[in-house]
mmCIF file of the N, C-alpha and C atoms, coordinates in Angstrom:
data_MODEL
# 
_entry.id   MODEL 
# 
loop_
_atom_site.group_PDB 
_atom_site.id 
_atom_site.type_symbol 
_atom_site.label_atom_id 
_atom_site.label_alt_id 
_atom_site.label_comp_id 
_atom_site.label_asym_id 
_atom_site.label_entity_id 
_atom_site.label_seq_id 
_atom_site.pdbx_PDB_ins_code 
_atom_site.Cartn_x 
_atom_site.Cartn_y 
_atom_site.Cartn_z 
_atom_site.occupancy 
_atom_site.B_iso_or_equiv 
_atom_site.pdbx_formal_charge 
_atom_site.auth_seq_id 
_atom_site.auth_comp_id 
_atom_site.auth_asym_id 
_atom_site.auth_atom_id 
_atom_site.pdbx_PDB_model_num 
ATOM 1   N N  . UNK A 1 1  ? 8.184   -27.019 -2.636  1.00 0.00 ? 1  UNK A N  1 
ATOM 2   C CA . UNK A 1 1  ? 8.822   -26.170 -1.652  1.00 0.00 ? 1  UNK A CA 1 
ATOM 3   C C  . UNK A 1 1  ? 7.899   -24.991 -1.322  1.00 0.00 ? 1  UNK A C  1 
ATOM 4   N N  . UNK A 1 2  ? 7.596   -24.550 -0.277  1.00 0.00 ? 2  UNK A N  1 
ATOM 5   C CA . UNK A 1 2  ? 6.892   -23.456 0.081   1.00 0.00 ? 2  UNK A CA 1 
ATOM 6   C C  . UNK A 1 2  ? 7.525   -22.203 0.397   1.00 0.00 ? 2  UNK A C  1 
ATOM 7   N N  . UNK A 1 3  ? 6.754   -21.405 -0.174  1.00 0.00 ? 3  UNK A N  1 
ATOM 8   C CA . UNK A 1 3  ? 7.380   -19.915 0.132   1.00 0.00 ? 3  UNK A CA 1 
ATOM 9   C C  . UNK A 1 3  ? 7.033   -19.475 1.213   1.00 0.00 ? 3  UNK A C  1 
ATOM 10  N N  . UNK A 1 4  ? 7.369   -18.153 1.857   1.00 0.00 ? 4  UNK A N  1 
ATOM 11  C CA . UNK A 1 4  ? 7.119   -17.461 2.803   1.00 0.00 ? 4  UNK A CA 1 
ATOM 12  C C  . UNK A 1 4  ? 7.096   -16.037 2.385   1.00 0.00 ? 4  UNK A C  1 
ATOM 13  N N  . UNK A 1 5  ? 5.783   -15.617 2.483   1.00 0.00 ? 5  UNK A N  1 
ATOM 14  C CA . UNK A 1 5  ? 4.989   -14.952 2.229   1.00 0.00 ? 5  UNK A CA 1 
ATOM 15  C C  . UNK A 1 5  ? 5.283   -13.544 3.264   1.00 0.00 ? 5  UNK A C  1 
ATOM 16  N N  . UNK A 1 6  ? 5.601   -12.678 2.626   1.00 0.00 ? 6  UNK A N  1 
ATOM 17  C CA . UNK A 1 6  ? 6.941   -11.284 3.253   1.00 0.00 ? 6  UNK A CA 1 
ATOM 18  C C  . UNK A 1 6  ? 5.166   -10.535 4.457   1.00 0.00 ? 6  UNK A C  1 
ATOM 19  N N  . UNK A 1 7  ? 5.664   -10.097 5.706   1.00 0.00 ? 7  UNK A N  1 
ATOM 20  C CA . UNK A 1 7  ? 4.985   -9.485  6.316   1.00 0.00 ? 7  UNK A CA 1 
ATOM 21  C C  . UNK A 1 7  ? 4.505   -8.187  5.984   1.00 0.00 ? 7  UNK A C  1 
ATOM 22  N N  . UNK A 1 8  ? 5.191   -7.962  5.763   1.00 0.00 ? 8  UNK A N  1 
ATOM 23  C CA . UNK A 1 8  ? 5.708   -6.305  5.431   1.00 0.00 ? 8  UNK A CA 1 
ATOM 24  C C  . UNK A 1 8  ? 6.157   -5.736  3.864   1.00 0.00 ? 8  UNK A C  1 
ATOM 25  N N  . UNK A 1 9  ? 5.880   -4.559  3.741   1.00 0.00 ? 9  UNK A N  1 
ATOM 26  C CA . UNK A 1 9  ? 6.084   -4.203  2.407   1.00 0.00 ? 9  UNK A CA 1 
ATOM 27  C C  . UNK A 1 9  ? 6.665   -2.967  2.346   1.00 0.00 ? 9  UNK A C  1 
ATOM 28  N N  . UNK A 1 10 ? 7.916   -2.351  1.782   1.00 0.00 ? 10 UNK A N  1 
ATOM 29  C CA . UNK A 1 10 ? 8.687   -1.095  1.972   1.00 0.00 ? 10 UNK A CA 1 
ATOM 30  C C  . UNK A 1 10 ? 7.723   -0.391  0.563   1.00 0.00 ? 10 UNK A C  1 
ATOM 31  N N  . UNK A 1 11 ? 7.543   0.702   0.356   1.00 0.00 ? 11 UNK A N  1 
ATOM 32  C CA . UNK A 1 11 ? 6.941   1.781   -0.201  1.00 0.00 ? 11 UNK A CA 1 
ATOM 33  C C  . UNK A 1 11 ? 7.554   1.264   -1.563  1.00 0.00 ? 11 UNK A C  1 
ATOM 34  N N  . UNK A 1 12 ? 8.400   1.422   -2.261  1.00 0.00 ? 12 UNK A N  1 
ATOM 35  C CA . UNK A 1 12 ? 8.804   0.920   -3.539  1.00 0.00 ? 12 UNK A CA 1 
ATOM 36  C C  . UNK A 1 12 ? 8.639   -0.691  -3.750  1.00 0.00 ? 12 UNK A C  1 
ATOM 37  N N  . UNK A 1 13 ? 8.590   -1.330  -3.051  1.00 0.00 ? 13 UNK A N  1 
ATOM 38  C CA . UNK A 1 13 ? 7.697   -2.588  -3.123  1.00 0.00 ? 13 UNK A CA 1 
ATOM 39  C C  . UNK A 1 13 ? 6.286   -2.652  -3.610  1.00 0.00 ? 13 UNK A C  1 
ATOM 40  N N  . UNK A 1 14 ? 5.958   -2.011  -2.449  1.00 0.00 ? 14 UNK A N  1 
ATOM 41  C CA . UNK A 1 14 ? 4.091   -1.465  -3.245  1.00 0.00 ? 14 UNK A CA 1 
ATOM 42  C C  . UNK A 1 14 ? 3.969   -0.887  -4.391  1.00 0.00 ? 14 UNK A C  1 
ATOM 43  N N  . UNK A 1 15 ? 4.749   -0.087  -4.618  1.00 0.00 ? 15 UNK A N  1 
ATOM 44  C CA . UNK A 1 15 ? 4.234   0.793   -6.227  1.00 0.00 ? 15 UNK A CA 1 
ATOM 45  C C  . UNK A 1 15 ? 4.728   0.033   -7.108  1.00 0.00 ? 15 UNK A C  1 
ATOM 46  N N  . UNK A 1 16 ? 5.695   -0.533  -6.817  1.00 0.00 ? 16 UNK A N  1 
ATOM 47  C CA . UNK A 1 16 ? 6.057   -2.276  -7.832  1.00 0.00 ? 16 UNK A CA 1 
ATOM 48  C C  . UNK A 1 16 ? 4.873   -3.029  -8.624  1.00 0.00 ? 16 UNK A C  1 
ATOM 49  N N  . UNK A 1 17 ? 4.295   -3.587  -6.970  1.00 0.00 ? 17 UNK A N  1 
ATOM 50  C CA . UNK A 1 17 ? 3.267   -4.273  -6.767  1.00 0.00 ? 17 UNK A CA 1 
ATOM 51  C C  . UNK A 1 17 ? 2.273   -3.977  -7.471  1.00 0.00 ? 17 UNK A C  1 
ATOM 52  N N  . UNK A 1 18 ? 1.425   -2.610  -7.426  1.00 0.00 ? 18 UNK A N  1 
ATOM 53  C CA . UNK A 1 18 ? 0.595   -2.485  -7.874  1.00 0.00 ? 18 UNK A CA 1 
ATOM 54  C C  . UNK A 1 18 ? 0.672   -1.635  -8.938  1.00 0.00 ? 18 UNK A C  1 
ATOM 55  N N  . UNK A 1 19 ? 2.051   -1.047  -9.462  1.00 0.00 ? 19 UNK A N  1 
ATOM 56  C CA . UNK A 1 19 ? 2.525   -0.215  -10.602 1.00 0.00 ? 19 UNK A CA 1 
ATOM 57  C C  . UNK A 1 19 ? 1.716   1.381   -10.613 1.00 0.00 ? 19 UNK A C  1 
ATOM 58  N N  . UNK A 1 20 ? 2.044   1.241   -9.435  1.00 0.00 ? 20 UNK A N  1 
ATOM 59  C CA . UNK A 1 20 ? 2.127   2.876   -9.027  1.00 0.00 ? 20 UNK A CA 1 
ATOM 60  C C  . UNK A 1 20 ? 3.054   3.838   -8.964  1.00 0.00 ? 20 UNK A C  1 
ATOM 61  N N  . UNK A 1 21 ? 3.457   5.272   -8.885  1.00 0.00 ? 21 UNK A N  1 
ATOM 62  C CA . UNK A 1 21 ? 4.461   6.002   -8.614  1.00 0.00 ? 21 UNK A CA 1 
ATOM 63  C C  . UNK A 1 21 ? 4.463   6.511   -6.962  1.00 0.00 ? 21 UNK A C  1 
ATOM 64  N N  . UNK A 1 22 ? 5.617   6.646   -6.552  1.00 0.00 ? 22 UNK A N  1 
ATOM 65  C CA . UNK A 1 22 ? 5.357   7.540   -4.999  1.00 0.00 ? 22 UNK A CA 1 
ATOM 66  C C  . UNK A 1 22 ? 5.058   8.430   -4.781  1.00 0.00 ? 22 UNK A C  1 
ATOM 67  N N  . UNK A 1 23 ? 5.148   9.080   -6.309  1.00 0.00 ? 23 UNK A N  1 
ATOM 68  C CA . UNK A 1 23 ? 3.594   10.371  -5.721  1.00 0.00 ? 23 UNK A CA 1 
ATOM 69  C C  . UNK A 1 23 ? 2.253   10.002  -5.463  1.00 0.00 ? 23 UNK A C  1 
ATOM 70  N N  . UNK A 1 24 ? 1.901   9.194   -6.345  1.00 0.00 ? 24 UNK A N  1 
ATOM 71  C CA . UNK A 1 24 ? 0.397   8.285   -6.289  1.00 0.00 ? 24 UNK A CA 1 
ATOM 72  C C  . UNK A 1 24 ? 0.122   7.825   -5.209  1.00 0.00 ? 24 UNK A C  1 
ATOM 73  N N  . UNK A 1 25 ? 0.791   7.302   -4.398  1.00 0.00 ? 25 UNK A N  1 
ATOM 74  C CA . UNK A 1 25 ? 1.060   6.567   -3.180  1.00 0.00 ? 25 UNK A CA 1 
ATOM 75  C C  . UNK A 1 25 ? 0.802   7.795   -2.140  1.00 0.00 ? 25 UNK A C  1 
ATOM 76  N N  . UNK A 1 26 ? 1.764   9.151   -2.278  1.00 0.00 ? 26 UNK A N  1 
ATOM 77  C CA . UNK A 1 26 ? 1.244   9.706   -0.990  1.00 0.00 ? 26 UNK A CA 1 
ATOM 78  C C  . UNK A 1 26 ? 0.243   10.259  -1.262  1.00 0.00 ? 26 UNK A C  1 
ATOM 79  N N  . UNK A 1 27 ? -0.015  10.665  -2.242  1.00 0.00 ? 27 UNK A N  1 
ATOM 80  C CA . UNK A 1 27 ? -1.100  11.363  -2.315  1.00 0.00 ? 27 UNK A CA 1 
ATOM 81  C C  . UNK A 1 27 ? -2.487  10.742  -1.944  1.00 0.00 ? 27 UNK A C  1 
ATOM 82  N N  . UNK A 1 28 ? -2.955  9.411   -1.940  1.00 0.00 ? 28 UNK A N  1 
ATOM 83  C CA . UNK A 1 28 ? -3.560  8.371   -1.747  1.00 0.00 ? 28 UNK A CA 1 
ATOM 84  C C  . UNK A 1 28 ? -3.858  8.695   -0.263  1.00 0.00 ? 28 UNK A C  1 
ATOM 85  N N  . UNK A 1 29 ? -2.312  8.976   0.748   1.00 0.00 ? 29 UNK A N  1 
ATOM 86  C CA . UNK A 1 29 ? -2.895  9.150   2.090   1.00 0.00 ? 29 UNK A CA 1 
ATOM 87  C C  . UNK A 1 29 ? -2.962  10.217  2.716   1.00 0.00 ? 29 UNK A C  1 
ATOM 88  N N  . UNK A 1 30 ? -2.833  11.195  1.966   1.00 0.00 ? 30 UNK A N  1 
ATOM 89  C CA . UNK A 1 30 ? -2.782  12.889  2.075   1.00 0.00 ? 30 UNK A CA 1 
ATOM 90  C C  . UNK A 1 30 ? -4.239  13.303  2.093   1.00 0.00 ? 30 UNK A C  1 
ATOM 91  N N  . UNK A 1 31 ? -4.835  13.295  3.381   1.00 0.00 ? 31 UNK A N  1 
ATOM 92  C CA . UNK A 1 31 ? -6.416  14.032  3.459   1.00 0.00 ? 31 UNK A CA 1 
ATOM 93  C C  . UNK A 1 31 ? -6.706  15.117  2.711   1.00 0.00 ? 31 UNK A C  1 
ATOM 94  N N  . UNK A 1 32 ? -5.390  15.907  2.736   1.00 0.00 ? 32 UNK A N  1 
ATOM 95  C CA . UNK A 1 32 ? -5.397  17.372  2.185   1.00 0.00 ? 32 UNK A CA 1 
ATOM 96  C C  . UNK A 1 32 ? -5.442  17.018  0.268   1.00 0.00 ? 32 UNK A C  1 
ATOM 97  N N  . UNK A 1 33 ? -4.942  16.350  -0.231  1.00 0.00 ? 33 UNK A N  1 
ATOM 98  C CA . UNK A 1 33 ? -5.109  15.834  -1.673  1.00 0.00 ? 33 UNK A CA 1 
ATOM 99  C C  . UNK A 1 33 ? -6.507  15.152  -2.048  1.00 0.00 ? 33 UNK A C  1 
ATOM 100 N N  . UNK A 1 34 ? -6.925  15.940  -3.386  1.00 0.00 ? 34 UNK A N  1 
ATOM 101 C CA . UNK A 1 34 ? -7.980  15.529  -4.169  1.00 0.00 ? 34 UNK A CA 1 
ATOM 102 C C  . UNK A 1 34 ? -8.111  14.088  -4.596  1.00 0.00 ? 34 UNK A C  1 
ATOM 103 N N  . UNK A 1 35 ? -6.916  13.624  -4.233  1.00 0.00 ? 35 UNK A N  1 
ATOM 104 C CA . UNK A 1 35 ? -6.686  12.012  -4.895  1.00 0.00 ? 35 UNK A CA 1 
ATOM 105 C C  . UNK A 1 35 ? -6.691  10.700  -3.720  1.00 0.00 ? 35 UNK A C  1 
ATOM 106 N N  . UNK A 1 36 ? -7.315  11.434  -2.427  1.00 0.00 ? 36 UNK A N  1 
ATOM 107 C CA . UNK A 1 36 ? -7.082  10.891  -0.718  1.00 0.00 ? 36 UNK A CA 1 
ATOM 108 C C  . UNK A 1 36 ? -7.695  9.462   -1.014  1.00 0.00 ? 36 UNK A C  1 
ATOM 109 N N  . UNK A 1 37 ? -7.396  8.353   -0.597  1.00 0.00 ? 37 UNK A N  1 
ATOM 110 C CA . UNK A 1 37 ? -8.570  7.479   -0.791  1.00 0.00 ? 37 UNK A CA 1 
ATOM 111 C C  . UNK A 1 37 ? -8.213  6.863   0.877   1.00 0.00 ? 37 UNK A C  1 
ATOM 112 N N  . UNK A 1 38 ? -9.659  7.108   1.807   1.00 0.00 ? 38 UNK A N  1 
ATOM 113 C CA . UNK A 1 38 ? -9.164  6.596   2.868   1.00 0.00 ? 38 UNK A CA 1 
ATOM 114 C C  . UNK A 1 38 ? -9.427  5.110   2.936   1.00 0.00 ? 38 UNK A C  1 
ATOM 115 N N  . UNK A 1 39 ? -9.326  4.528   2.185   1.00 0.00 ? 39 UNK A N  1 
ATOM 116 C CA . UNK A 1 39 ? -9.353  2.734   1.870   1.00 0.00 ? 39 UNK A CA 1 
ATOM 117 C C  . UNK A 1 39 ? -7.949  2.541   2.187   1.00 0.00 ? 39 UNK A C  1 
ATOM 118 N N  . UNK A 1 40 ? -7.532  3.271   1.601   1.00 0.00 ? 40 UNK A N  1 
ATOM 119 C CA . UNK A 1 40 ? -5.895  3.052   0.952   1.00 0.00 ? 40 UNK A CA 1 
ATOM 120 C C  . UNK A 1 40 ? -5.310  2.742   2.498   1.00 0.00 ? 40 UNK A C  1 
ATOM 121 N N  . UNK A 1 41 ? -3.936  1.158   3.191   1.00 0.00 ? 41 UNK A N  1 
ATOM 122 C CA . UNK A 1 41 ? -3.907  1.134   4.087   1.00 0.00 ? 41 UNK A CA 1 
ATOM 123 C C  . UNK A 1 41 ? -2.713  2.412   4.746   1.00 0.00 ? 41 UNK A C  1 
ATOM 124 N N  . UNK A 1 42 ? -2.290  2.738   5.879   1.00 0.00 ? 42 UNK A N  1 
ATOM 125 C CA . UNK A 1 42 ? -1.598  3.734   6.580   1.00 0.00 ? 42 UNK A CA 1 
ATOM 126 C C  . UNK A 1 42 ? -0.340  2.544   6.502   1.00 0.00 ? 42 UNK A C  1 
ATOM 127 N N  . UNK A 1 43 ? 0.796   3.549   6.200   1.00 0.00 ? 43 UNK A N  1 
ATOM 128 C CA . UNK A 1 43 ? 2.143   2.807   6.819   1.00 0.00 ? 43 UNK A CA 1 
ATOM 129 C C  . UNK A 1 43 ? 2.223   2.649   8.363   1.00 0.00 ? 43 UNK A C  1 
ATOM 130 N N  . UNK A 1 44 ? 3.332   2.138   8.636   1.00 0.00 ? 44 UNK A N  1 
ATOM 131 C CA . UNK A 1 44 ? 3.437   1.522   9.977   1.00 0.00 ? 44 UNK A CA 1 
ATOM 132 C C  . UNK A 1 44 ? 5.002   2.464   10.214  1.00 0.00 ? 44 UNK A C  1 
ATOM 133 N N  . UNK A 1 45 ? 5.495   2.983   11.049  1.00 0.00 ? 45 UNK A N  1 
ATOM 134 C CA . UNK A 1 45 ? 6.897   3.571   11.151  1.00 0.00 ? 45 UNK A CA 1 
ATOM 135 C C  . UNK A 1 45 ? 7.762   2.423   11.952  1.00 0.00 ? 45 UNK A C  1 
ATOM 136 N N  . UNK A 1 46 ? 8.664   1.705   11.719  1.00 0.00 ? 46 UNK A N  1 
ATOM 137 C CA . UNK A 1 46 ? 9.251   0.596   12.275  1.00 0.00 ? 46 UNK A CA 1 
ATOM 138 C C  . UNK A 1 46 ? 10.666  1.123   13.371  1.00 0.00 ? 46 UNK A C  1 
ATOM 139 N N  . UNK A 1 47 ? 11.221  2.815   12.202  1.00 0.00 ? 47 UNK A N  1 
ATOM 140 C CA . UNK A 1 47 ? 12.084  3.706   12.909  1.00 0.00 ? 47 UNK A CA 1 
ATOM 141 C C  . UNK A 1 47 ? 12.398  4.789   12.588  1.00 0.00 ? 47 UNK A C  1 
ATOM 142 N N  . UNK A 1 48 ? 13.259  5.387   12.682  1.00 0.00 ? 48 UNK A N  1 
ATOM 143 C CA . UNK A 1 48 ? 13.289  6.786   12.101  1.00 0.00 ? 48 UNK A CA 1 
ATOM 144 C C  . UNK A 1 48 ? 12.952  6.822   10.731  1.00 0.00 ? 48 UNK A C  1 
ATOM 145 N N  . UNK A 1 49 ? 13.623  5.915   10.082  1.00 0.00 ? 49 UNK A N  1 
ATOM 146 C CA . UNK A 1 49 ? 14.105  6.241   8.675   1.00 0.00 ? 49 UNK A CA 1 
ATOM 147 C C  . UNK A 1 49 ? 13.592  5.193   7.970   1.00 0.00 ? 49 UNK A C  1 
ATOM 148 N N  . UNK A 1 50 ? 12.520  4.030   8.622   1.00 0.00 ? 50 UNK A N  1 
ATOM 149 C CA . UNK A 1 50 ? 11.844  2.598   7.853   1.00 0.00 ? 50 UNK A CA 1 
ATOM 150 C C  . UNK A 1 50 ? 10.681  2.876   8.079   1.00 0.00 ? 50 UNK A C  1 
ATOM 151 N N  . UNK A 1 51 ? 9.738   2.847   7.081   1.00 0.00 ? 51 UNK A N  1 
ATOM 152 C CA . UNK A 1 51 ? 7.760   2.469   6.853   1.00 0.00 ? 51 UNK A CA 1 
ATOM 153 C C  . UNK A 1 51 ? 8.111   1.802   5.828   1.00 0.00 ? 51 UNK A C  1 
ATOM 154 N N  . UNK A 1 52 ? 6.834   0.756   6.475   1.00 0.00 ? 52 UNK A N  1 
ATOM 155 C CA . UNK A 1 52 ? 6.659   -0.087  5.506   1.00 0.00 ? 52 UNK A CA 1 
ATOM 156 C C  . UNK A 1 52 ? 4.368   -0.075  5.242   1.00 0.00 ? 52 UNK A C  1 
ATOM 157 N N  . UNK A 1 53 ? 4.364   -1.201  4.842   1.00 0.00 ? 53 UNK A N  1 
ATOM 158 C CA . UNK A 1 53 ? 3.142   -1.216  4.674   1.00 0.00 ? 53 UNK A CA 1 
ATOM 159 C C  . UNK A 1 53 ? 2.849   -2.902  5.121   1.00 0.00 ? 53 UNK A C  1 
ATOM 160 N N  . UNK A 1 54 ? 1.423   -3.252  5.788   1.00 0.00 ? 54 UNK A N  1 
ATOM 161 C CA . UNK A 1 54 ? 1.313   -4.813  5.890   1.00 0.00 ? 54 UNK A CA 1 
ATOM 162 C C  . UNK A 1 54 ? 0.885   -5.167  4.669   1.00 0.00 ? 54 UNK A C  1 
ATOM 163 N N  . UNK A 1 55 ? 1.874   -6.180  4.451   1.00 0.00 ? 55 UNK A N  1 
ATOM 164 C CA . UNK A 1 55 ? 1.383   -6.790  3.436   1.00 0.00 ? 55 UNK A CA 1 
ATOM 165 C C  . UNK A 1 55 ? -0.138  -7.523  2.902   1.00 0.00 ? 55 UNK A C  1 
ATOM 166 N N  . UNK A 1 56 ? -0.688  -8.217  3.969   1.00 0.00 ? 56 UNK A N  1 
ATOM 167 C CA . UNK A 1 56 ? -1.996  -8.425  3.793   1.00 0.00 ? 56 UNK A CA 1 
ATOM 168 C C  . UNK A 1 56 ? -3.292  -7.406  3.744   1.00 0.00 ? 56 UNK A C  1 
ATOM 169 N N  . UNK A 1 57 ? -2.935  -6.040  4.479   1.00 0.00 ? 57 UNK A N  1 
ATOM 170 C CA . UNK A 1 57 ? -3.853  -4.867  3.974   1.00 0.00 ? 57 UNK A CA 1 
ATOM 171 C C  . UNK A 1 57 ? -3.682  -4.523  2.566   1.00 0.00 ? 57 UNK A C  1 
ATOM 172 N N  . UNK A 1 58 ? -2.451  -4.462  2.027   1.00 0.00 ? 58 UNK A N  1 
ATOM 173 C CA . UNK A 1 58 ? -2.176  -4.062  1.072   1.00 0.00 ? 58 UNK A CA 1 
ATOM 174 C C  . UNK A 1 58 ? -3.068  -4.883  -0.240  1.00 0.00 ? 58 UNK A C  1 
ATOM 175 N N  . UNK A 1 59 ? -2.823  -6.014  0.147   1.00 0.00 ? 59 UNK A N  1 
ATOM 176 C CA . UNK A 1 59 ? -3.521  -6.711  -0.735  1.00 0.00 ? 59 UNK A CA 1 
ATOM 177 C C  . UNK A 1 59 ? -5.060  -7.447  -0.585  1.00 0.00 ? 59 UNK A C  1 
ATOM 178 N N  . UNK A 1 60 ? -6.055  -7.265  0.556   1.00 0.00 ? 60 UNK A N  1 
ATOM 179 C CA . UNK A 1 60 ? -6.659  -6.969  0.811   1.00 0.00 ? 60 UNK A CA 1 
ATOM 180 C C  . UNK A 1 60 ? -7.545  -5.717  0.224   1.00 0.00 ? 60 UNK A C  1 
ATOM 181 N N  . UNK A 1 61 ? -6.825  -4.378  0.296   1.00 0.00 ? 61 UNK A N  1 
ATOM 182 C CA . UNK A 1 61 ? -7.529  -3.397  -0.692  1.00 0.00 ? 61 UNK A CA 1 
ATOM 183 C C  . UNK A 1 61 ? -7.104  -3.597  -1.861  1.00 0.00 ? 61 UNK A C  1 
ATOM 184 N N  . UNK A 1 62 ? -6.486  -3.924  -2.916  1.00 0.00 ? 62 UNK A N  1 
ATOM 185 C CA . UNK A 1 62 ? -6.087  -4.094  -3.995  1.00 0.00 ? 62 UNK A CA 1 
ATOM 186 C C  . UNK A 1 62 ? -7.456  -5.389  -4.530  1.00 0.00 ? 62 UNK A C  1 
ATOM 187 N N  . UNK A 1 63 ? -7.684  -6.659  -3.714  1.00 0.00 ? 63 UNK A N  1 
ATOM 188 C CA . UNK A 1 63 ? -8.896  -7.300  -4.335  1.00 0.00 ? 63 UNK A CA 1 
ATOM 189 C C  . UNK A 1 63 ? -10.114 -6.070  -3.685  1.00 0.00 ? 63 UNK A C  1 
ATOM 190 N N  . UNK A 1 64 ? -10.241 -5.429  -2.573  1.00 0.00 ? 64 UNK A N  1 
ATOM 191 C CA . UNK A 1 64 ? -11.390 -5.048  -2.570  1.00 0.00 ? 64 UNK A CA 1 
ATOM 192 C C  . UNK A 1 64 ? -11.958 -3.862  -4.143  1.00 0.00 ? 64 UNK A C  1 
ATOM 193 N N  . UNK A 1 65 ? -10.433 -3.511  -4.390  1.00 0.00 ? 65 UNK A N  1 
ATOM 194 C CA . UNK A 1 65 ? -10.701 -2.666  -5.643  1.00 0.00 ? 65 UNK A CA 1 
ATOM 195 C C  . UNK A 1 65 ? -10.874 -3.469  -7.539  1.00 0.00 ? 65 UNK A C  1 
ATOM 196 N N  . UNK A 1 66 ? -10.778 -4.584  -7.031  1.00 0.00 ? 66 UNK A N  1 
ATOM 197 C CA . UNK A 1 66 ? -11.147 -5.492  -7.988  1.00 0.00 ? 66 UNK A CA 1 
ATOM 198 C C  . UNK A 1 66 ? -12.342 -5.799  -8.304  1.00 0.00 ? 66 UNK A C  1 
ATOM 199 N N  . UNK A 1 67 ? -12.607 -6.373  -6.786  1.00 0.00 ? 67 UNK A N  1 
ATOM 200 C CA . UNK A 1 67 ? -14.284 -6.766  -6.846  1.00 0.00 ? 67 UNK A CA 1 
ATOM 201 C C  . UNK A 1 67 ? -15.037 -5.773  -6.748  1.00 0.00 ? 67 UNK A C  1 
ATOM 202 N N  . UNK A 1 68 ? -14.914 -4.317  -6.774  1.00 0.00 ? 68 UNK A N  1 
ATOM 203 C CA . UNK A 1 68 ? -15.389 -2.587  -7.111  1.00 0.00 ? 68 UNK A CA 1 
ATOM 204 C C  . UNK A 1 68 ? -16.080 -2.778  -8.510  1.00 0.00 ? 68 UNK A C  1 
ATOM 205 N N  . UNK A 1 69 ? -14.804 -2.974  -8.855  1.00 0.00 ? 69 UNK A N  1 
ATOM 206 C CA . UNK A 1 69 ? -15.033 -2.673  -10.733 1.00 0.00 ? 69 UNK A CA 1 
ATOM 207 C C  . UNK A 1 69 ? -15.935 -3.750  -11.327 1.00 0.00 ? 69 UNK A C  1 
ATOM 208 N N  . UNK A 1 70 ? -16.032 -5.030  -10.537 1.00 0.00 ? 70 UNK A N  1 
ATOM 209 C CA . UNK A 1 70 ? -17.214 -5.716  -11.721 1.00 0.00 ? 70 UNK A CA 1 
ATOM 210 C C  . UNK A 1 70 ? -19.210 -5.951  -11.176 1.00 0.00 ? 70 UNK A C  1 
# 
């Protein structure tokens, strides 16, 4: 049976994902923070009150930070 592979990723999904906290997370896209990494991908605003993240950027930088370390 094949899965289907989610487009999109809500903010507590990601820090799931990669076992992060949501401070870690904004701070990641906060220029003004010592911890900025502009790798890191930008949410998307879907509406007032929904960002999510694409799922394939997301994981996309997550191997690019893999293949970093060796």
């Amino acid at each position: 049976m094949n899965t289907i592979k989610p487009l999109h990723l809500r903010g507590a999904e990601v820090d799931t994902l990669i076992g992060i906290g949501k401070t870690t997370r904004f701070s990641w896209q906060d220029p003004k923070s010592p911890y900025y990494d502009p790798t890191w991908p930008l949410p998307i605003r879907l509406g007032t009150r929904k960002t999510v993240y694409i799922a394939d950027e997301v994981e996309a930088w997550l191997k690019a930070r893999l293949l970093a370390r060796s």
